[in-house]
C-alpha positions as CSV (number, residue, x, y, z in Angstrom):
1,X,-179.7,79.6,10.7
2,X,-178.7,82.2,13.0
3,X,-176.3,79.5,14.8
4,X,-174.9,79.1,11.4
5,X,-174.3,83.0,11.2
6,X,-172.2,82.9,14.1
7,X,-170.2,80.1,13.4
8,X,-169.7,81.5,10.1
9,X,-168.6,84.7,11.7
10,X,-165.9,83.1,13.6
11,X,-164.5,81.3,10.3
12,X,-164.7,84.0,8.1
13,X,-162.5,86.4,10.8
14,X,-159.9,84.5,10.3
15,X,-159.9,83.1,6.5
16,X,-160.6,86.4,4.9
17,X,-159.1,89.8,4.4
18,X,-155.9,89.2,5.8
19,X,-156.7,88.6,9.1
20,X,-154.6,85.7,10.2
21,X,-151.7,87.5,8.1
22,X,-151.9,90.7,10.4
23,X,-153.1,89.4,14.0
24,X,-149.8,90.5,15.1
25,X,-150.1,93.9,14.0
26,X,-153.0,94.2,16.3
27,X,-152.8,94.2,20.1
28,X,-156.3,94.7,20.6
29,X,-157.3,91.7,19.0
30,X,-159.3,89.1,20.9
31,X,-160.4,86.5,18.8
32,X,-157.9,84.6,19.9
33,X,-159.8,81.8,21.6
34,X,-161.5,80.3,18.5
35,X,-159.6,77.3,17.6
36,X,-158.3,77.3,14.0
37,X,-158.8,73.2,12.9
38,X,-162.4,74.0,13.7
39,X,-162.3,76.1,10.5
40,X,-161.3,75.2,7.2
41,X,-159.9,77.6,4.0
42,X,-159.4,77.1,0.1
43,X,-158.9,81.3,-0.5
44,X,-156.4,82.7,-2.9
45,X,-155.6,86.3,-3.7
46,X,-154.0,88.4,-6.5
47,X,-153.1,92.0,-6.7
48,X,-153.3,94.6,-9.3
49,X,-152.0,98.4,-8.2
50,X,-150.1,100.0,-10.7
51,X,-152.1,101.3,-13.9
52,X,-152.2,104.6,-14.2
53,X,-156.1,104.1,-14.7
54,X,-156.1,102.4,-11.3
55,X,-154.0,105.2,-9.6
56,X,-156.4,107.5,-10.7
57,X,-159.2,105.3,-9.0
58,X,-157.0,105.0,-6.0
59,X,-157.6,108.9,-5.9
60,X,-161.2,109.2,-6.9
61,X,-163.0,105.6,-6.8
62,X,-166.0,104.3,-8.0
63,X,-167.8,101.4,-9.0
64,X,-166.1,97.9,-9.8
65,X,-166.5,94.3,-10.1
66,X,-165.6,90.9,-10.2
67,X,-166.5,88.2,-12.2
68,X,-165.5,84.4,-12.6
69,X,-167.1,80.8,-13.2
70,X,-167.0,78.5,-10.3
71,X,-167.7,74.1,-10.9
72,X,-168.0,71.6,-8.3
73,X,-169.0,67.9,-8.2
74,X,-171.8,65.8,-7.6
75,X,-170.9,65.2,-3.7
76,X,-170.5,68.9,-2.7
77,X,-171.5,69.5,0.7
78,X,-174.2,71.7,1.4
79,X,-173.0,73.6,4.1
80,X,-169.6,74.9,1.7
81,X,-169.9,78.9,1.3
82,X,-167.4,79.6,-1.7
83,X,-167.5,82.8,-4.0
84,X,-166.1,86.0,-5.0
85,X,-164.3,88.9,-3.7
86,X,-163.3,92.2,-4.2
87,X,-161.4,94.5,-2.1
88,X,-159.9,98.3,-2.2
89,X,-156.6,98.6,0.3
90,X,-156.2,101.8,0.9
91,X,-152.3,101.6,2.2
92,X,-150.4,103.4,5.1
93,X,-148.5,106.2,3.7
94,X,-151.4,108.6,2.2
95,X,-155.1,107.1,2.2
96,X,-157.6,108.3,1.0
97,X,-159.9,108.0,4.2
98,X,-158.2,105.9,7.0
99,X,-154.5,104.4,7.0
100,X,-154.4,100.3,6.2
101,X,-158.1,100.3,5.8
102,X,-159.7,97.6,3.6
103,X,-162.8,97.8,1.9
104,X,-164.3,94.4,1.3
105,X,-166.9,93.4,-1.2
106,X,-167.3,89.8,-0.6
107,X,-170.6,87.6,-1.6
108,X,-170.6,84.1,-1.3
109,X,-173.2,81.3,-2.3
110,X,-174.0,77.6,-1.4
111,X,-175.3,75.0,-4.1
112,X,-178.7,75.4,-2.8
113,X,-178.5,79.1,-3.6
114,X,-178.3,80.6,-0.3
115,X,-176.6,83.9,-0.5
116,X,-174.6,85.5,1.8
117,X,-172.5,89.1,2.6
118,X,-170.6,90.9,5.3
119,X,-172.3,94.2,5.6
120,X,-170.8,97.2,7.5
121,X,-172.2,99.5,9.8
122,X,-171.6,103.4,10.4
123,X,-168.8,103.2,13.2
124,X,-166.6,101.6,10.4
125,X,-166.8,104.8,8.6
126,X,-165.8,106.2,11.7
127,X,-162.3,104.4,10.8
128,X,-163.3,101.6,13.6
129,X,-162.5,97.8,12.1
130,X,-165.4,95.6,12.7
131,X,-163.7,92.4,14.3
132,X,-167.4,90.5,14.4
133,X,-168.9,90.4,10.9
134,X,-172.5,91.3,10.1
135,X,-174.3,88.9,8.0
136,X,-177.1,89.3,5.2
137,X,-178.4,86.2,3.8
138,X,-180.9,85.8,0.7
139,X,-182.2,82.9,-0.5
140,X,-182.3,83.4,-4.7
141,X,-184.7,80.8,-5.2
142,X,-182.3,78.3,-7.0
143,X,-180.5,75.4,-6.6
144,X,-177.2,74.6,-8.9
145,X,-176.4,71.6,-10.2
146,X,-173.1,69.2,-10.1
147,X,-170.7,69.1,-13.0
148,X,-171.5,72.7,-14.9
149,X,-169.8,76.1,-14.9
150,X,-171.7,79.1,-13.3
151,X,-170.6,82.5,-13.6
152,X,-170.9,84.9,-10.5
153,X,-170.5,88.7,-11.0
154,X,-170.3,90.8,-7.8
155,X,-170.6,95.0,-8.3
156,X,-169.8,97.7,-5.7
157,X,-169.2,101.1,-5.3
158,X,-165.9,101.8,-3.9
159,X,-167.0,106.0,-3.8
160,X,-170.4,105.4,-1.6
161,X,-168.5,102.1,-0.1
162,X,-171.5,99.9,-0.8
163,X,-172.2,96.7,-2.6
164,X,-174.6,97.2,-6.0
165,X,-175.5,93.2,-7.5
166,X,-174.6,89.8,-7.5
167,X,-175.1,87.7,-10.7
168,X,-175.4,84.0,-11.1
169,X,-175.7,82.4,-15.0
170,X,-175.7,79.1,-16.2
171,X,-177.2,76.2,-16.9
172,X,-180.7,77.8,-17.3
173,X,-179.7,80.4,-14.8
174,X,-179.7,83.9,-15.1
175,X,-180.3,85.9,-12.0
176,X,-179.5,89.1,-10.2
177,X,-180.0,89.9,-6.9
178,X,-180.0,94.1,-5.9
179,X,-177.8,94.5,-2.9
180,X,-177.8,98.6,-3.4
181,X,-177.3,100.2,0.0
182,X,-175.9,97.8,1.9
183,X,-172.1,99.5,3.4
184,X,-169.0,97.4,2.8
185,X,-167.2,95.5,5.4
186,X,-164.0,97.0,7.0
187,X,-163.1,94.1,8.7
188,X,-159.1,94.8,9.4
189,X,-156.2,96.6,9.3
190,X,-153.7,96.1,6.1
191,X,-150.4,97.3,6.3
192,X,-149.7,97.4,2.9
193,X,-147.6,101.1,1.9
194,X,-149.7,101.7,-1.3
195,X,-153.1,101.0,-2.3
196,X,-154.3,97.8,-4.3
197,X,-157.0,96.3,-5.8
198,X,-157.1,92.6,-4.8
199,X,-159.0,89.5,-6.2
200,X,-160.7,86.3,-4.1
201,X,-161.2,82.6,-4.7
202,X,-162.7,81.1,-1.6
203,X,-164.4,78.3,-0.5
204,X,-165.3,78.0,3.6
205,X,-166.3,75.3,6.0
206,X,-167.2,75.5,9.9
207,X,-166.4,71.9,12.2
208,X,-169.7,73.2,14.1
209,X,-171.7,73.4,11.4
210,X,-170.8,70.3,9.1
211,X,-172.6,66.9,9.4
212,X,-170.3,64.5,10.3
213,X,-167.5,66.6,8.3
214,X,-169.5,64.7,5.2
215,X,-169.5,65.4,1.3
216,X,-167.1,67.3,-0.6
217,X,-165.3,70.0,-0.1
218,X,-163.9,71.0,-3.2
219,X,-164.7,74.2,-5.2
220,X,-163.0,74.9,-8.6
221,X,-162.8,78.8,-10.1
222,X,-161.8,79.7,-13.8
223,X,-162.2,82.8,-15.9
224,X,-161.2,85.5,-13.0
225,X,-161.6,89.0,-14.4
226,X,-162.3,92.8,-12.9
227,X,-162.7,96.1,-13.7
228,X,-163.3,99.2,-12.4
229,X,-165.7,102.1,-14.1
230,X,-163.9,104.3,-16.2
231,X,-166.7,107.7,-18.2
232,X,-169.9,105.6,-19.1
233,X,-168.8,102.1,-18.9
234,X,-166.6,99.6,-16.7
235,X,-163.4,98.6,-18.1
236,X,-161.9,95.3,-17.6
237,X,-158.5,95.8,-15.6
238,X,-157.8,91.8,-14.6
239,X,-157.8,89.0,-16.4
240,X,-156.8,85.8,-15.3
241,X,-157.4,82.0,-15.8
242,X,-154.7,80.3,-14.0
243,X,-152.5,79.5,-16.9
244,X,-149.4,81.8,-16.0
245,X,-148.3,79.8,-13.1
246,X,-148.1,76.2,-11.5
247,X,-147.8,76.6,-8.0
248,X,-149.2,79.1,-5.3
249,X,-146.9,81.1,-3.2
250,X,-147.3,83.2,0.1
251,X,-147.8,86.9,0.0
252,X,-144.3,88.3,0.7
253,X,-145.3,90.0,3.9
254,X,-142.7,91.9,5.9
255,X,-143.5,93.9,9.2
256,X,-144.5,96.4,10.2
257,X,-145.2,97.6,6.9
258,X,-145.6,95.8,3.4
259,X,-143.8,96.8,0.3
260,X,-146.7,96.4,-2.4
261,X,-143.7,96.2,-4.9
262,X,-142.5,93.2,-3.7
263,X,-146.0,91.6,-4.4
264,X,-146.2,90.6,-8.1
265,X,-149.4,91.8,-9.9
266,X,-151.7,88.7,-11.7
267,X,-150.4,86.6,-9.6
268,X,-152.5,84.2,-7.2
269,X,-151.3,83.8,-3.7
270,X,-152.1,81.9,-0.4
271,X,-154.4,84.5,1.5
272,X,-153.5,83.2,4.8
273,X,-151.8,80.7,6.8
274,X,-154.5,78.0,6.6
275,X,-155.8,78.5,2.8
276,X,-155.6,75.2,1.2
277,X,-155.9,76.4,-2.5
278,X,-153.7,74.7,-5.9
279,X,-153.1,75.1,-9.7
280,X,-155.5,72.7,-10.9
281,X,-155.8,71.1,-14.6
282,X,-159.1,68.6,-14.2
283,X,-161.8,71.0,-15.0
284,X,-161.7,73.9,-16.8
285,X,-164.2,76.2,-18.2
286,X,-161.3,77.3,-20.8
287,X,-157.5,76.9,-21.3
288,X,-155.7,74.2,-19.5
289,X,-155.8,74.9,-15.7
290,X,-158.2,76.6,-13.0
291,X,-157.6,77.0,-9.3
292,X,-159.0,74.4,-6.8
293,X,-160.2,75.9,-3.2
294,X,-160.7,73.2,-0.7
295,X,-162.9,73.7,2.4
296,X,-161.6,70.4,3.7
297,X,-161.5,70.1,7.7
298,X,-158.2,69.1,9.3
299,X,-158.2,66.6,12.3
300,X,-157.0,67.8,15.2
């Protein structure tokens, strides 16, 4: 297991919060001897930023969530770590605690109900990115089955910058796991000029770790929603299931700083350079189309 973390660590540095996006920004970076076709990416992304209920978050945060159902078939490989993210960018031109900083929120799960999460550490809250990622894993005790939609829920608090629960249902299911204390992951620098929320598909595989690069690979998500708390309650500011678009298209990313109005909100986009993600219309859990993520491993 710990062999896996590290493996896991390497994949996961480049596939998730924006890191192969911004590796130029970043001269100190040094991960550049792992060898990207050893690594494999279904991640997609969407933004939401400008409701004046989210502004006001953007200046006093608190707790949100994320929510979806997730399928996969009968030959799913065991080794594929897919899930659900939520992040708070915090922008360049006037953040609240450190400039480009991204607050990440991520949980993932594999079909034999092994949990894991990137924790963070106190020199991140010293405004430090933490380039190697720090792993908690939990086993919940369950195993899901082929051919049925589960629904994950992932909480945090954005204001203490820690993770709360994660929440699997379905199919007999209903279990919650208390992740309370744990610090959220700053794992890069974003250069985006305004803060954002942003949503995650994902589904991840390591070379190193697969047997044989056998089973399946695929990962299908529906029913995307999130929210943030707003007096007593949390209120539901995303909503998407995929049916708004056919196709995926790159985040419009321009150097050295991003305009966040050129990114269009409720819209799902490639989260990096190697994210093998599309519009799908096989399984649903409602409406006519979900989004596929595919861990598949490329040949070199």
């Amino acid at each position: 297991m710990l062999y896996f973390k590290s493996i896991i660590n390497k994949a996961l540095l480049y596939t998730l919060g924006f890191i192969l996006i911004f590796t130029s920004c970043n001269s100190d970076n040094n991960t550049s001897e792992v060898n990207l076709m050893d690594i494999a990416s279904g991640t997609s992304v969407a933004f939401v930023y400008s409701d004046q209920k989210l502004q006001d978050f953007f200046v006093q945060p608190n707790k949100a969530f994320v929510s979806g159902y997730f399928y996969f078939e009968e030959d799913l490989a065991e080794d594929i770590i897919f899930g659900l993210d939520i992040e708070w960018l915090e922008g360049v031109d006037n953040p609240l605690h450190f400039e480009g900083a991204d607050w990440m929120s991520l949980v993932g799960i594999t079909r034999k109900g092994i949990l894991w999460f990137p924790v963070g550490s106190s020199e991140i809250f010293q405004g430090t990115p933490n380039t190697d990622l720090n792993w908690e894993i939990r086993d919940l005790g369950i195993n899901l089955d082929p051919n049925n939609w589960y629904k994950m829920t992932v909480e945090c608090d954005f204001d203490k910058r820690e993770f709360i629960s994660v929440k699997i249902e379905g199919n007999g299911i209903n279990t919650t796991k208390d992740i309370s204390g744990f610090l959220l992951e700053y794992p890069n620098f974003a250069p985006f000029d305004k803060p954002s929320l942003t949503f995650y598909t994902f589904a991840i595989r390591s070379k190193e770790f697969a047997s044989d690069n056998n089973g399946g690979t695929k990962v299908y998500f529906d029913d995307i929603e999130g929210g943030i708390f707003i007096g007593n309650s949390f209120e539901t500011i995303f909503s998407n299931g995929f049916e708004n678009q056919t196709e995926i298209l790159d985040i419009p990313v321009t150097l050295p700083t991003i305009k966040l109005d050129n990114v269009n909100e409720n819209f799902w986009y490639f989260e990096n350079d190697i994210a093998k993600i599309k519009i799908n219309s096989t399984y649903t859990n409602n409406g006519s189309k979900s989004i596929e993520c595919d861990a598949t491993l490329v040949a070199q």
